[in-house]
BAKOL-863272 format. One record per atom (N, C-alpha, C, CB): residue in one letter; atom name; x, y, z. Coordinates in Angstrom, 1 decimal, decimal comma. Last residue first. Glycine has a CB too. Layout:
% BAKOL-863272
   type   atom       c1       c2       c3
      A     CA        X        Y        Z
...
% end
This chain:
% BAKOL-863272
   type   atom       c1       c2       c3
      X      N    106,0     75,5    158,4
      X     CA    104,3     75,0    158,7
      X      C    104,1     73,8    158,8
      X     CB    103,2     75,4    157,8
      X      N    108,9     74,4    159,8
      X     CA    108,2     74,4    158,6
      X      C    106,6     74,6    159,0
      X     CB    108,5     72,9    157,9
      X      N    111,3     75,3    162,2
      X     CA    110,0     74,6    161,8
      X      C    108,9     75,0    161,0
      X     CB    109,5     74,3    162,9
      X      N    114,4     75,4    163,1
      X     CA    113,6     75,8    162,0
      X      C    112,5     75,1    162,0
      X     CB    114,3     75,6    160,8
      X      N    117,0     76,0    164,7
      X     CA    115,1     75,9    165,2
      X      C    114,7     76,0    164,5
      X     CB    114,3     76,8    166,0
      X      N    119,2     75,1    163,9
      X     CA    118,4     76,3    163,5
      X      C    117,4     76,8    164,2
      X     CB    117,9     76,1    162,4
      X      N    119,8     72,6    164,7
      X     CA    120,4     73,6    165,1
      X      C    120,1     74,9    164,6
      X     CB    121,4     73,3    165,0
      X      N    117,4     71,2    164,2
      X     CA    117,5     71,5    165,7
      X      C    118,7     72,8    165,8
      X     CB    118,0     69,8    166,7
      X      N    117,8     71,3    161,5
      X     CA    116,3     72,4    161,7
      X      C    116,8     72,4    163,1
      X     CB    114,3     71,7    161,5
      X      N    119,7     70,0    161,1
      X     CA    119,9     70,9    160,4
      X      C    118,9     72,2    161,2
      X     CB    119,7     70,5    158,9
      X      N    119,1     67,3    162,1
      X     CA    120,1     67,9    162,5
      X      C    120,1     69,8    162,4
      X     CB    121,2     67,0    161,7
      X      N    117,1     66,9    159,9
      X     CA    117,1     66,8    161,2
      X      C    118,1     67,7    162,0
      X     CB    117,4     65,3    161,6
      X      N    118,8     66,2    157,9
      X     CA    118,2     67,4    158,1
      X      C    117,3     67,6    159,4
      X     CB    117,4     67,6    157,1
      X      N    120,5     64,4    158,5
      X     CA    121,0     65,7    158,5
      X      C    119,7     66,6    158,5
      X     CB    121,9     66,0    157,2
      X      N    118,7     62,4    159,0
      X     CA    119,6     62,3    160,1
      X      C    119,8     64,0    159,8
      X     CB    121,0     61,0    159,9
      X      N    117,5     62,0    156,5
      X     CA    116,7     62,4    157,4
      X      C    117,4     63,0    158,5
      X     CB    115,9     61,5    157,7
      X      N    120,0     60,6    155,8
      X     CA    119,3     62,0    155,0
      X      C    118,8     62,3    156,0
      X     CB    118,2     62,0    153,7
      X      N    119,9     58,7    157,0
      X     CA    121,4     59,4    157,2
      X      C    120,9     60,7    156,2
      X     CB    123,0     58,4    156,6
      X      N    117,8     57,1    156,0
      X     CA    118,2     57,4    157,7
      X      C    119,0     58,4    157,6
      X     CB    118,8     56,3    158,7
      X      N    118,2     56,2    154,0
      X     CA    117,4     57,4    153,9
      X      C    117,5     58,2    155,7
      X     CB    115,6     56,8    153,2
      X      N    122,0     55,6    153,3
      X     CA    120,4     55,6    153,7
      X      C    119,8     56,6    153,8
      X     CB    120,1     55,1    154,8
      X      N    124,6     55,6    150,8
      X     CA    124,0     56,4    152,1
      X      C    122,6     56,0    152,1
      X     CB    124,0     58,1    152,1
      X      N    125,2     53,4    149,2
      X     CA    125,9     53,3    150,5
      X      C    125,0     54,5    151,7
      X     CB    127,9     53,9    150,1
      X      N    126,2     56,6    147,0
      X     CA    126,2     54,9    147,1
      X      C    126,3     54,8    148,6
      X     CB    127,7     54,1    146,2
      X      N    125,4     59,1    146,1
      X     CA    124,9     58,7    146,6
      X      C    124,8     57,2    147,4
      X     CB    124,5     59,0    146,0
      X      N    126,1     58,6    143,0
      X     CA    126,9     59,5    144,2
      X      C    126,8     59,8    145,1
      X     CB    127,2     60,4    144,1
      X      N    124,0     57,2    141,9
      X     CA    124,9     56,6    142,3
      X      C    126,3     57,2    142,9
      X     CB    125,1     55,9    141,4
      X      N    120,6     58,1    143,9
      X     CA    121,7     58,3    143,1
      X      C    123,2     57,4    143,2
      X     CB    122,0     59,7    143,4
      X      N    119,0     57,0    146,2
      X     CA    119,1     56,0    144,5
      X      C    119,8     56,4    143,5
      X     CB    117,7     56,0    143,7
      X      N    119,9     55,3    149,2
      X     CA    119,3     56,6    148,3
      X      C    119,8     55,9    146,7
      X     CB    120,3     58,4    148,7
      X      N    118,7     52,8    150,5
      X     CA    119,9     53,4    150,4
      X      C    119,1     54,3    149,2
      X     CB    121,4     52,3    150,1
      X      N    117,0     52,0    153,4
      X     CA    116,9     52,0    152,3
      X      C    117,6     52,7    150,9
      X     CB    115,9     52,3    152,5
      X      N    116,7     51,8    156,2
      X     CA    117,6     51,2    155,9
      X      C    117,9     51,6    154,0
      X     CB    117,2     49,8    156,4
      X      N    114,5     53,0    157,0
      X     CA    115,5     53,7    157,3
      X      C    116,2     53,3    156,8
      X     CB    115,9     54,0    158,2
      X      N    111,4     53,4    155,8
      X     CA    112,2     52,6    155,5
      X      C    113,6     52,9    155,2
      X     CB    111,8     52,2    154,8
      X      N    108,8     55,3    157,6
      X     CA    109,8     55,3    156,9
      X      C    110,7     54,1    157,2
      X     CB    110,2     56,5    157,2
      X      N    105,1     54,3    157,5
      X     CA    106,6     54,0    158,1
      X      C    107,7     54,0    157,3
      X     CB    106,7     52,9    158,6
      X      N    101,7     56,6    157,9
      X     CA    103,1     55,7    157,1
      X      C    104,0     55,3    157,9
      X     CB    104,0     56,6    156,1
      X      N     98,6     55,6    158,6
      X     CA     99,9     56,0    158,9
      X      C    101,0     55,4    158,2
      X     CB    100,0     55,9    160,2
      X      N     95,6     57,2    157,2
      X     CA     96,8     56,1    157,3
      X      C     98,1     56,7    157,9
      X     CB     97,2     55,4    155,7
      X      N     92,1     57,5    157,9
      X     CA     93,7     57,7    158,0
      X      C     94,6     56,6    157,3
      X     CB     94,2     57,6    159,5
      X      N     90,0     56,2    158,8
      X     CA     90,1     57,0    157,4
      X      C     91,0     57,5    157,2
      X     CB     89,5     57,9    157,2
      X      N     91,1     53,0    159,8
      X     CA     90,2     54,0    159,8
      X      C     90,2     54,9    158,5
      X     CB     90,4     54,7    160,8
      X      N     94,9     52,8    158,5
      X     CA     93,5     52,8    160,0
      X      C     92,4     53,8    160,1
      X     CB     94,2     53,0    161,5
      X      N     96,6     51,6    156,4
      X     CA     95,4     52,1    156,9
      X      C     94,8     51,9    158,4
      X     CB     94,3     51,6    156,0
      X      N    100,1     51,7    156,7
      X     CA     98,8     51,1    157,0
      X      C     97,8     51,9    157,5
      X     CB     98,9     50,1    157,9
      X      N    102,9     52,2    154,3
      X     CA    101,9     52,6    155,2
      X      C    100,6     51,3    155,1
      X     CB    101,4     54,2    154,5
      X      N    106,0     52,7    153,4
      X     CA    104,9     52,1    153,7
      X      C    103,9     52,4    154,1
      X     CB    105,0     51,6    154,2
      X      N    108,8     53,9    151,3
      X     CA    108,3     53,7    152,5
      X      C    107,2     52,8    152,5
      X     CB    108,0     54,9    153,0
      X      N    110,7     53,2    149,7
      X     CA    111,0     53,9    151,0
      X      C    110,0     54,0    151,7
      X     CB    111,5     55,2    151,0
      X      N    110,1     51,4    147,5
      X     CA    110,7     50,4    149,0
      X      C    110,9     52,0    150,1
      X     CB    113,0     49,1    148,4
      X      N    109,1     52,8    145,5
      X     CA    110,3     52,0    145,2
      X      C    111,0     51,7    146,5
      X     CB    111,2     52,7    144,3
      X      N    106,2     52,5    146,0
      X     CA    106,3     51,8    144,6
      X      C    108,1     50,9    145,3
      X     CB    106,5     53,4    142,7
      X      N    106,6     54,4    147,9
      X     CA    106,0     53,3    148,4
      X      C    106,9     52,1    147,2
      X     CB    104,0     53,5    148,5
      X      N    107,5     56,5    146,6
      X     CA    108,0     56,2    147,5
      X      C    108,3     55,0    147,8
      X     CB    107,4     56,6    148,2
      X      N    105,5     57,0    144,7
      X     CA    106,4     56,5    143,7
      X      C    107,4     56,2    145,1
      X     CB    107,0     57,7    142,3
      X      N    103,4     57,6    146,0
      X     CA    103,0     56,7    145,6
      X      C    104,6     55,9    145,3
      X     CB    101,9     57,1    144,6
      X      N    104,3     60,2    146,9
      X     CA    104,3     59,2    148,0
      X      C    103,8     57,9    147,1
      X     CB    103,1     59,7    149,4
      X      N    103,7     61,4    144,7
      X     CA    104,9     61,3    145,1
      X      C    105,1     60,0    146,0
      X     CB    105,3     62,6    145,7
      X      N    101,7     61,5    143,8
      X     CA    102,0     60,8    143,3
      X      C    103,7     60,6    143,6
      X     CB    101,4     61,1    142,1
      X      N    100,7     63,4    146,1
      X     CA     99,9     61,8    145,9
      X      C    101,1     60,8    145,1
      X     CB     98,1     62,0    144,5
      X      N    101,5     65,5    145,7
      X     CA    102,2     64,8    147,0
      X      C    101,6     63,2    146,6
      X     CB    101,7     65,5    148,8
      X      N    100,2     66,4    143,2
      X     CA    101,8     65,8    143,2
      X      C    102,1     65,4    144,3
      X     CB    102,9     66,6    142,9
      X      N     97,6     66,5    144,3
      X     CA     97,9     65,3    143,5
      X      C     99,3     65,2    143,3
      X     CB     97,2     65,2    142,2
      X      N     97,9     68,7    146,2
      X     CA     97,7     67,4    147,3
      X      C     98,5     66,5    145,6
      X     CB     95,3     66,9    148,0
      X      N    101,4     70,5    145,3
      X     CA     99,4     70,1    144,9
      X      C     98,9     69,0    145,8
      X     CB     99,1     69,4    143,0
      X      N    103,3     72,5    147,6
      X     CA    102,6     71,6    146,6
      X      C    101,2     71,4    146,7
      X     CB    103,2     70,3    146,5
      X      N    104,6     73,0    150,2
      X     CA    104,0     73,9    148,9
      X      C    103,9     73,3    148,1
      X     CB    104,5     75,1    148,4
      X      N    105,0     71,3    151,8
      X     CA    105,7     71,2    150,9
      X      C    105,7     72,3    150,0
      X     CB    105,4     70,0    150,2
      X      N    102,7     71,7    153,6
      X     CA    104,4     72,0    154,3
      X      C    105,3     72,3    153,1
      X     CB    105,0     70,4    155,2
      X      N    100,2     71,3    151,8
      X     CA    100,9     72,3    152,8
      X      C    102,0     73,2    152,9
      X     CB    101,1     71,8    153,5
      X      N    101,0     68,8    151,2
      X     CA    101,3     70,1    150,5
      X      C    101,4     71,0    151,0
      X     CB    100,6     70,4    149,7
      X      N    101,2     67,6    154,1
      X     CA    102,0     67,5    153,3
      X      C    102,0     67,9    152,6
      X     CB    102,4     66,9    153,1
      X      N     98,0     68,0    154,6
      X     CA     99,1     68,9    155,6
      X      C    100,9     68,5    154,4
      X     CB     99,3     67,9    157,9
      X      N     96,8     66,7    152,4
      X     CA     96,6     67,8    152,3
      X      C     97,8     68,9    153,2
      X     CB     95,3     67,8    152,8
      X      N     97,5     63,7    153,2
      X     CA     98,3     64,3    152,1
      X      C     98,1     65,9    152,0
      X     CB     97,9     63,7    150,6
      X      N     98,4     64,1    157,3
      X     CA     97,6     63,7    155,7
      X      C     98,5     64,3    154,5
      X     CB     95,7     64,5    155,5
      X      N    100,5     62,1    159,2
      X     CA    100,5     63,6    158,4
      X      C     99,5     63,1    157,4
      X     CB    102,1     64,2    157,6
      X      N    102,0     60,2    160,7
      X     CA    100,2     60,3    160,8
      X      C     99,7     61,5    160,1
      X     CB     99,5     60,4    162,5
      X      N    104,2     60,6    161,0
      X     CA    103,9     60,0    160,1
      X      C    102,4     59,2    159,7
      X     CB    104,8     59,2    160,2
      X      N    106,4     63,4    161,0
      X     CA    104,4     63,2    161,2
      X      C    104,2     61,9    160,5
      X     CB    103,2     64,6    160,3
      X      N    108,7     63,4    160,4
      X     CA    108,3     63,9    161,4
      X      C    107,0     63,4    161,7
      X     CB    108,3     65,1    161,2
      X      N    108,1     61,6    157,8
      X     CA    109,5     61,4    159,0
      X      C    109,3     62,0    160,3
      X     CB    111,0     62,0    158,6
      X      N    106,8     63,4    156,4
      X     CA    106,1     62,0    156,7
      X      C    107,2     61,6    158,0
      X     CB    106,0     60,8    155,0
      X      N    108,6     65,4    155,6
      X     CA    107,5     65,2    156,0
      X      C    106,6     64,3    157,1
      X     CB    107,1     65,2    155,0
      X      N    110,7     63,9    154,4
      X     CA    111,1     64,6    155,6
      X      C    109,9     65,0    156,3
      X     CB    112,1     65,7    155,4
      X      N    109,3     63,5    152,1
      X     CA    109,8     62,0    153,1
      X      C    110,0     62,8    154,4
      X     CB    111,4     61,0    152,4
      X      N    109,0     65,8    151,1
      X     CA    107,7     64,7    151,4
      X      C    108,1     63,9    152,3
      X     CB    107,1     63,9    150,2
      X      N    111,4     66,4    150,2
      X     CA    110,5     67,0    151,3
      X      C    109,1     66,7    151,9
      X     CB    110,3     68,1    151,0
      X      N    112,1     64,1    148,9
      X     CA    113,3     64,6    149,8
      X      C    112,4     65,3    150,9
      X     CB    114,5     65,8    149,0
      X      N    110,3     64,9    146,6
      X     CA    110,5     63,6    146,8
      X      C    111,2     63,5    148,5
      X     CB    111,5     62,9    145,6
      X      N    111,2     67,7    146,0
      X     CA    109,7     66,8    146,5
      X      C    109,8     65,7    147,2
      X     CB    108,9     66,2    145,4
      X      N    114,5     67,8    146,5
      X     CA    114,1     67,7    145,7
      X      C    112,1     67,7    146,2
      X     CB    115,0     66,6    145,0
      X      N    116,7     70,7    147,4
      X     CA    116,2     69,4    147,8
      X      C    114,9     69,2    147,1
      X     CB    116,1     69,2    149,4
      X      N    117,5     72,8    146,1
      X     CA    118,6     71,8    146,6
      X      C    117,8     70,3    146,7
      X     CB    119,3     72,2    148,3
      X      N    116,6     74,0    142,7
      X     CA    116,2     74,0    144,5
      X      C    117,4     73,1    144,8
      X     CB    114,4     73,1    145,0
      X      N    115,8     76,1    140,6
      X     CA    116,4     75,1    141,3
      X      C    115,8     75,3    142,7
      X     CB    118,0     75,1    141,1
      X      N    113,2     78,7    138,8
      X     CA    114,8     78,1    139,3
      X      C    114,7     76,5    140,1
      X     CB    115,5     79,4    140,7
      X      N    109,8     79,4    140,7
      X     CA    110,8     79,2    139,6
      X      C    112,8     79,0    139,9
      X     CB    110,4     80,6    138,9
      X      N    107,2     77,8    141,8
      X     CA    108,2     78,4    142,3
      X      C    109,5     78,6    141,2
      X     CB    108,4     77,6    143,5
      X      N    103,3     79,0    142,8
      X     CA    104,8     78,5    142,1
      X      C    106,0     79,0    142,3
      X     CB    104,9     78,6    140,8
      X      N    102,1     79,0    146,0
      X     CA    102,5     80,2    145,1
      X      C    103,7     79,4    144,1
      X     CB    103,2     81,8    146,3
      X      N     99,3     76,1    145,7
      X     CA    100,6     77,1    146,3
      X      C    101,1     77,4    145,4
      X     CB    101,7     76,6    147,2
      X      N     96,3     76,2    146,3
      X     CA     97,3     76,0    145,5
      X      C     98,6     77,0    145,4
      X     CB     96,7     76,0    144,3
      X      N     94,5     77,2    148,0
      X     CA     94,6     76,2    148,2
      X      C     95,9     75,6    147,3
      X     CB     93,4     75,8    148,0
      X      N     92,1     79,4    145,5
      X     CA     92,4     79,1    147,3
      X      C     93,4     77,7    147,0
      X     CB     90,6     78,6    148,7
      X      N     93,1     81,0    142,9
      X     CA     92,4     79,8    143,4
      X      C     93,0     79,4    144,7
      X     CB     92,6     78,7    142,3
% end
């Protein structure tokens, strides 16, 4: 079936949630279709991902037109409690960090 990305078995480091936001952080005029895409996911799990984003304060968005653009909510402290104290800024910050010193760029 066109369009549905190759599953993936085992762990991962970083979670949907983590690659959706890093998504939207770069592009925040990204549709949900380019964010499965990137993610290798379903458009409806990026749906319900970005939904549960919004739900819990990371992020936002305003329609314009048939678009929307989102706004990441840098201040917003991550939700593990080993995790205390760090923002979503200081996630984004590393991986950021991570791709310039790689050159890494994701479809």
């Amino acid at each position: 079936m066109a369009g549905v990305p190759e599953p993936h078995t085992g762990w991962t480091f970083l979670t949907n949630h983590a690659r959706v936001l890093a998504a939207i952080a770069e592009d925040p005029t990204t549709r949900i279709r380019d964010m499965a895409a990137r993610c290798r996911l379903t458009e409806r799990a990026v749906q319900k991902i970005v939904s549960d984003l919004e739900r819990d304060g990371y992020l936002t968005h305003t329609r314009q037109g048939r678009s929307n653009t989102y706004r990441v909510e840098d201040g917003t402290i991550l939700r593990h409690p080993a995790e205390s104290g760090l923002t979503v800024a200081d996630l984004l910050a590393l991986l950021v960090r991570h791709d310039t010193e790689h050159h890494v760029r994701l479809p």
